[in-house]
N, C-alpha and C positions, 0 to 999 in steps of 0.2 A: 441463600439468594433473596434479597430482598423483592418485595412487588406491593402494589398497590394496595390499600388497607383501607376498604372502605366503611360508610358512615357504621354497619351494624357487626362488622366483623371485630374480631379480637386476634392479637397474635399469641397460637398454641403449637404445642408441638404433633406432630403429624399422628403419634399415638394416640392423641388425646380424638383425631377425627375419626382414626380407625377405631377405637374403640367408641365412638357414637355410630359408626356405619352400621357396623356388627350387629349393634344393640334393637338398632330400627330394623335393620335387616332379618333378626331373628323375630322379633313380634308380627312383620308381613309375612315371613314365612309359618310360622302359630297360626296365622289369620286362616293363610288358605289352605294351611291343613284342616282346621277345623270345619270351614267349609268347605272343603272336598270330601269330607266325612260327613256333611250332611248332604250336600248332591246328593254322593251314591247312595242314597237310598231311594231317591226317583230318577235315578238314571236311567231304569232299566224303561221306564214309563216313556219319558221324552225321546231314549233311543231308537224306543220302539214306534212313535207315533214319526219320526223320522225316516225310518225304514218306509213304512206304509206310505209317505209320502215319496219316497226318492222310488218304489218300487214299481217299472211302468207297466207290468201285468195286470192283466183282467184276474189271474186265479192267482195267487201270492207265487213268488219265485224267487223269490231272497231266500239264502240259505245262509248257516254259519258252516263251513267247512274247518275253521282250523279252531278250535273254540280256544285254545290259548290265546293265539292274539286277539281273538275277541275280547277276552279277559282284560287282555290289555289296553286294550281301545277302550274297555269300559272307564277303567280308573281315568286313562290322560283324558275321554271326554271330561269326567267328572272333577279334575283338576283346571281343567282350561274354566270351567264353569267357576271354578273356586278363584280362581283369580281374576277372571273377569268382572267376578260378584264384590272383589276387594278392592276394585280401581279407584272409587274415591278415598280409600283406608291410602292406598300406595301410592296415590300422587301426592296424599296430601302428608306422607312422611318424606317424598323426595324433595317435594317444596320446602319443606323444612330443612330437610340436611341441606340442601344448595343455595337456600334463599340467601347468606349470607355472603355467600364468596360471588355472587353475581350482579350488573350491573339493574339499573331498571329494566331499559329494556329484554336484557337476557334476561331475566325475570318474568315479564310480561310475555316472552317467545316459548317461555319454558313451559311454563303452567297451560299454557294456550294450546302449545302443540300437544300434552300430556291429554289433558282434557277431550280435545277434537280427537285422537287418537284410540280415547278409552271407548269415545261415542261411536266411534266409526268401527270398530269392532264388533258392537253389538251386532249393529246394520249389517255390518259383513256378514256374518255366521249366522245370522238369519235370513239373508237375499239368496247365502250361496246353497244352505239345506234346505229350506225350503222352496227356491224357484228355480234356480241357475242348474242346480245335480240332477233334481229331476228333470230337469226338461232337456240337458244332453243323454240322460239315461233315453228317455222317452225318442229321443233319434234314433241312440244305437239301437235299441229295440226294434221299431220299426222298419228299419236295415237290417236286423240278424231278419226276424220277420219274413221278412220280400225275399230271402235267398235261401227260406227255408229251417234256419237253425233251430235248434229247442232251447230256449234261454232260460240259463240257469245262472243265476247272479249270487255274490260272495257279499254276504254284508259286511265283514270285513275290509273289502278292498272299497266298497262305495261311501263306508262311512271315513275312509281314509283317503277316497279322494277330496270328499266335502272340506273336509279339516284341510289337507295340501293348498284348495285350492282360497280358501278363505285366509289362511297365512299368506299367499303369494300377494292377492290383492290388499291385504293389509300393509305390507310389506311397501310394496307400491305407493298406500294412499300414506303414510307414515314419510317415507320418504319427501314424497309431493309437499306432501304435508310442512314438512321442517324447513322447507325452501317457502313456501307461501308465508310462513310465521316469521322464517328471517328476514322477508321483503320487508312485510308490514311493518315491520320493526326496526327499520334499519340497518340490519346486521348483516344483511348479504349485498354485495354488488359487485362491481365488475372487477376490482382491484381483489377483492382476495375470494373470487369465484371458483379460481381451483382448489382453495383451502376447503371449499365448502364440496368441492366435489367430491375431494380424498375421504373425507369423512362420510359423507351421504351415502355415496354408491359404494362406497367398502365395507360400509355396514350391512347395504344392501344386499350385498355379491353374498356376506355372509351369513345373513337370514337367510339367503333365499336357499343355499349349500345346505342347509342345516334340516332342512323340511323335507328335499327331494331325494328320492331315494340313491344310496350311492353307488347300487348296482347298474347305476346308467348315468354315466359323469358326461355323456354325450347332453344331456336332458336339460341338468342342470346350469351347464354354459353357456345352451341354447338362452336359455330362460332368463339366466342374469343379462344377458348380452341384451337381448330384447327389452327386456325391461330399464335397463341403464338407457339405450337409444330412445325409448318412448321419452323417459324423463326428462335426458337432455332437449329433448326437439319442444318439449312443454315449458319447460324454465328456462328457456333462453332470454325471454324478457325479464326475466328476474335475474339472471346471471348478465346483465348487459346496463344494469339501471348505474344511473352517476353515484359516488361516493356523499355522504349524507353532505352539506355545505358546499361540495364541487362547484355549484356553476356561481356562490356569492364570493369563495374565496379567490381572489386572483394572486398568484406567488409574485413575491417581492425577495429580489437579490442583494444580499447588504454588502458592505463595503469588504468583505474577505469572501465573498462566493458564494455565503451558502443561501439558502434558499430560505425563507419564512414565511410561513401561513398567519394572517393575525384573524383572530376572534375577538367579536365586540361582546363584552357580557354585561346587559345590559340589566344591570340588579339595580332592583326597585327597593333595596333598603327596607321592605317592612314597610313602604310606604311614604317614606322619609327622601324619597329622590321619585324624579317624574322620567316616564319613559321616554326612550329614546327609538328616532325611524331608523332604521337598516345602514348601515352605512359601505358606499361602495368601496367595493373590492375587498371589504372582512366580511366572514362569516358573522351570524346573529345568534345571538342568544338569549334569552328574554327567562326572569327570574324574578317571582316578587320579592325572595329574600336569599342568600346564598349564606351569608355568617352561623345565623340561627336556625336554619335548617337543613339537620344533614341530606334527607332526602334529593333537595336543591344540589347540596354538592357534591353526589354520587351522578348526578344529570348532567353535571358539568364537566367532568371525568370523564364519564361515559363519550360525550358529544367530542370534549377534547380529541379522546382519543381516538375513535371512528372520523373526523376529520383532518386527521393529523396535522393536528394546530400545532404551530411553536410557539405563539406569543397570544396572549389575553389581554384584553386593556379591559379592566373594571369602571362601568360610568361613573357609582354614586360616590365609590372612595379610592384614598390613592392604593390602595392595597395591605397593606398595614393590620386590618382589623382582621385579616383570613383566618382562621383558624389554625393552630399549627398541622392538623394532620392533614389539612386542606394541602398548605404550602408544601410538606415532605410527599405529598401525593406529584404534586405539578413539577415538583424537583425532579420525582422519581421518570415522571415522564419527559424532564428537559424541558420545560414549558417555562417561559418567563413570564411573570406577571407583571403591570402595572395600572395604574388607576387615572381616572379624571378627574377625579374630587369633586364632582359634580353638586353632591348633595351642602355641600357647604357653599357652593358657589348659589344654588341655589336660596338657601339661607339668608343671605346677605342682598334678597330683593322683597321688596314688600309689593311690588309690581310684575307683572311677568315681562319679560325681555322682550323687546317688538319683535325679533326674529327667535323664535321659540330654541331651537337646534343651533343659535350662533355659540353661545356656552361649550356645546360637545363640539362644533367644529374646531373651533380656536383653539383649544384645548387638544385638540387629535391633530391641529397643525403643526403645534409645538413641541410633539413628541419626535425624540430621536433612534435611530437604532429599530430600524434596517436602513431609516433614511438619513443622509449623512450633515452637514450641519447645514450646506450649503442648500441644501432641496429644501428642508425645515424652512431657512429665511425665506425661498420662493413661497413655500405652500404657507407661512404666515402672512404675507405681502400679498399674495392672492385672496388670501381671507377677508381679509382687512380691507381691501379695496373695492371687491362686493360687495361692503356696506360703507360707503362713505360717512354717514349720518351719525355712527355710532363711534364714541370712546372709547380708547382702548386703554385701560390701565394693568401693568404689566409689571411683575416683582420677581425675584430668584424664588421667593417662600412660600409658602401655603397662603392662603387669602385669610386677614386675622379675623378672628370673627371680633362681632360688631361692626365691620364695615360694611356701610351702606351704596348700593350699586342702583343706578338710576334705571328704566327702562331703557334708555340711547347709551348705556353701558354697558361694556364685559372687561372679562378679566382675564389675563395670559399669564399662567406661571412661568414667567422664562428668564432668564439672566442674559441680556445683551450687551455685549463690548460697544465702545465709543463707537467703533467702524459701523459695525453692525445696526445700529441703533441709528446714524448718519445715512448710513445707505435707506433704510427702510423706510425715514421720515422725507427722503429725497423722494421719493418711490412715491408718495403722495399716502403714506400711512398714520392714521390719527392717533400717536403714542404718546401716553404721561405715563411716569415711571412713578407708583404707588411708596409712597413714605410713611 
C-alpha cells in the first residue's frame, strides 16, 4: 500500500523497522535494568523515610505482615525509579524511532507530550507519597482513633496504595495531556474528535484496568467511568475547536459536483518572489521557500492534509519546479496543483505595480477549474474594471522574459477566442493581446 513519504523518511521493508524497534528497545530495557540495580541498594532508605512519613502514629505503627510482597514492592519501587531515572534516555530513543514517519507538527505534539509526561510524573509520586497518602492516612486514623480502634497499618498495602494512586492521576494528567498538545498543535478538533476519543480513553480504560486490583472489577469501572466523564467535560473546548483553515476556506462546486477546498501557497521563492495578503475564501499558507527545503514541504503536506485541501495554487511559480516527491506526495493525496508565475511577472518590472496584489488577482482571475469558463470571463471583467487606469496585456504563454511591464501595467496568461475578447473589450475592458 502505498502512503506519503516524507522529506527524512526512506522506503524500507517493515523488517528493516522491526529490527531497529527491537534494537532501541533492548538498550532502554539494559538502561533500566542497570538502574534498577542500582536503586535497590537505597531503596530500602527512601522506602523507609516514606513509611515514616505516610505513618500517622505518634509511636510507629507500620508493620510489614506479608514480607514477600514486600519483597516485591521493593523491586517494582526500585524499577519504577529505574525508569523514571531513564526518561530523557527513552523519549529520546522514541523521538528517534518515530521522528521520521511523522509530520512537524506530530513531531512537535510528540516530544511535548513525552516530555510534560516524564515531568509530571516526578511531581506526581512525590505530591502523592509524600502529602496526598499521608494526610488521607492521617484521617482514617483520627477516625479509627474516635471510635476507639488500635491501629495497626500494613506497609505493604500503603505503599501500594501511593503507587495505585500516583498511576491513576498520571493516567489522567497523560491523557489531559495528549489532548492539550493535540490542540496546540493543530491535530485535534471537532471533525475527527472521536478518533481522538477511541484512542485516549481506550488507552485510558486500559492503564487504569492494569493498576487496580482485579479482585474488585466493581472498583475499577467505577474509576475508568469517572475519570473518562472528568476528561470529556474538561476537553470539550478542545474537542469543539474549527478544523485548522475552516473558517478561510469556503467550498467551491465545479462543474460535475464535486466539492473543492483551494489553498493559496504563498512561496516566497528564497526570496525571489514578494508576498502575498490572504486571499478570500482559499486557505493561506505562507512559506519562504517550498522547492529547497524539505522541512517547508512536509508543512505543506501536513497543512494540506489537516485542511482537506483539493486544489493548491503556488504564487511565485507555475508549478513545474516541485520536486518529484513533493508532486507523487500531492498525487497520493489527490491534490492538484497549479501556479501564478508570479515571480517572473515580477521580474519583468523595474518598478512596483501601482496596485501591489493586482498581478496575483488577475492571474487567480484567470484560473479555471472549479470555475467554468464563463465565471473566469466575469471574475476577469470584474478585475479589470476595478482598475480602469491600468493595461492589460494578455498572451496563451508564459510572460517572455525580457519583457518590460510598466507600473499602469499587468499581465493575464489567458488565450481568448474573437467572442470572448469582443465581449470583454465591450464590457469597457483595457486589452492588447502581447506579440
Amino acid at each position: 500500500m502505498e502512503s506519503i513519504l516524507l522529506s527524512n523518511d526512506e522506503k524500507r521493508p517493515l523488517d528493516y523497522h522491526l529490527a531497529e524497534f527491537s534494537f532501541r528497545f533492548s538498550i532502554i530495557l539494559l538502561l533500566i535494568v542497570i538502574l534498577t540495580v542500582i536503586w535497590s541498594f537505597s531503596i530500602d532508605t527512601l522506602l523507609s523515610a516514606i513509611m515514616q512519613q505516610i505513618d500517622p502514629c505518634e509511636n510507629a505503627c507500620m508493620n510489614v505482615f506479608k514480607p514477600a510482597e514486600w519483597t516485591g514492592l521493593r523491586w517494582l519501587s526500585a524499577g519504577l525509579l529505574g525508569i523514571i531515572s531513564s526518561g530523557p534516555f527513552l523519549i529520546h530513543q522514541m523521538h528517534r524511532f518515530s521522528r521520521n514517519g511523522l509530520f512537524p507538527n506530530e513531531r512537535n505534539w510528540f516530544v511535548g507530550w513525552l516530555i510534560c509526561g516524564w515531568l509530571f510524573s516526578i511531581l506526581t509520586l512525590y505530591f502523592i507519597t509524600w502529602h496526598l497518602t499521608p494526610f488521607l492516612y492521617q484521617l482514617g486514623h483520627q477516625f479509627q482513633s474516635g471510635i476507639g480502634l488500635d491501629a495497626k497499618y500494613d506497609a505493604t498495602e500503603s505503599l501500594s496504595l501511593a503507587i495505585g494512586l500516583s498511576w491513576l492521576f498520571l493516567t489522567a494528567f497523560l491523557s489531559f495531556s495528549a489532548l492539550i498538545f493535540a490542540s496546540k498543535f493543530h491535530l485535534l478538533h471537532r471533525e475527527n474528535a472521536d478518533w481522538w476519543r477511541l484512542r485516549v480513553y481506550g488507552l485510558t480504560i486500559l492503564m487504569i484496568w492494569a493498576v487496580l486490583p482485579p479482585s474488585s472489577p466493581g472498583i475499577w469501572i467505577a474509576t475508568a467511568a469517572a475519570v473518562i466523564v472528568v476528561l470529556e467535560f474538561i476537553s470539550q473546548p478542545l474537542m469543539n475547536q474549527s478544523p485548522l483553515l475552516s473558517r478561510e476556506i469556503k467550498e467551491l462546486m465545479d462543474e460535475e459536483g464535486g466539492i473543492r477546498r483551494m489553498v493559496m501557497v504563498d512561496c516566497h521563492c528564497d526570496g525571489g518572489n514578494h508576498a502575498c495578503s490572504p486571499s478570500e475564501g482559499m486557505g493561506h499558507f505562507s512559506s519562504p521557500g517550498i522547492c529547497q527545503n524539505p522541512m517547508e514541504q512536509d508543512r505543506l503536506l501536513e497543512t494540506i492534509r489537516n485542511a482537506a485541501a483539493t486544489d493548491i495554487i503556488i504564487s511565485g511559480c507555475d508549478g513545474e519546479p516541485l520536486p518529484i516527491n513533493l508532486k507523487q506526495n500531492l498525487a497520493m493525496l489527490k491534490v492538484q496543483y497549479r501556479g501564478l508565475d508570479l515571480m517572473r511577472v515580477h521580474a519583468s518590472r523595474t518598478q512596483t505595480c501601482a496596485h501591489p496584489m493586482l498581478d496575483r488577482d488577475i492571474q487567480l482571475a484567470s484560473l479555471e477549474s472549479p470555475w467554468s469558463r464563463n465565471k473566469v470571463l466575469e471574475n476577469i471583467r470584474d478585475t479589470i474594471k476595478e482598475h480602469p487606469q491600468i493595461e492589460f496585456l494578455y498572451s496563451p504563454n508564459a510572460l517572455p522574459f525580457g519583457t518590460y511591464l510598466h507600473p499602469n501595467q499587468s499581465f493575464i496568461q489567458a488565450d481568448f477566442s474573437p467572442d470572448e475578447w469582443k465581449w470583454l473589450t465591450l464590457s469597457g475592458c483595457n486589452l492588447r493581446q502581447l506579440r
